[in-house]
ZADREN-328738 format. One record per residue (C-alpha): x, y, z; residue in three letters. Coordinates in steps of 0.2 Angstrom, whole numbers, plus 5000, padded with zeros to 4 digits. Last residue first. Layout:
<recs>
XYZALA
...
</recs>
This chain:
<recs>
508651365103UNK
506951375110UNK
506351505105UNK
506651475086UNK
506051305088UNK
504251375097UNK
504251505082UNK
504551375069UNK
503251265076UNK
501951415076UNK
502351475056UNK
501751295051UNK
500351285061UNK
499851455055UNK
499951365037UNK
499051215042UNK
497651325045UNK
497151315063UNK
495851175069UNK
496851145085UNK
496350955085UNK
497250945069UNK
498951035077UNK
498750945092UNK
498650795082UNK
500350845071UNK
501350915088UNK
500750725093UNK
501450665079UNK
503150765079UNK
503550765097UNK
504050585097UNK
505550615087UNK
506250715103UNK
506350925104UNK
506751045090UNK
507450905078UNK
505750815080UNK
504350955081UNK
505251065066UNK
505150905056UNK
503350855060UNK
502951025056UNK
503951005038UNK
502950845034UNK
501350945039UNK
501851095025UNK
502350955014UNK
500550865016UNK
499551025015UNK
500651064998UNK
500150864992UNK
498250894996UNK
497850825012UNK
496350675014UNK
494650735016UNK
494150685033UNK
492850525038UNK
493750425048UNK
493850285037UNK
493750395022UNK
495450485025UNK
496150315032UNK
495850245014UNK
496550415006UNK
498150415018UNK
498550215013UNK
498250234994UNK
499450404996UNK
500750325006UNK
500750184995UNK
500050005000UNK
</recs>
């Protein structure tokens, strides 16, 4: 199963449209921030709170760089 196959099928399972390829890169680059800024753990919970938050994904985006950036 391919990432997309595998994203699409959860997508419906739950009921969400899956992430267009530029939401995907900006929640792959999140992830990152949350990983290298903290512990590899941080970046799927950062990515669920970042969901639960409802905030464009582009403000999430612009958040974890700010919290890296503070914390360095």
């Amino acid at each position: 199963m391919t990432v997309e196959q595998f994203l699409a099928a959860f997508a419906a399972e739950i009921g969400v449209p899956a992430p267009s390829g530029e939401e995907s890169t900006a929640l792959l680059e999140v992830a990152s921030i949350a990983a290298h800024a903290s512990q590899r753990t941080a970046a799927p919970l950062a990515c669920w709170m970042g969901g639960a938050s409802g905030m464009p994904i582009a403000e999430l985006l612009a958040a974890a760089q700010r919290v890296a950036a503070d914390g360095s």
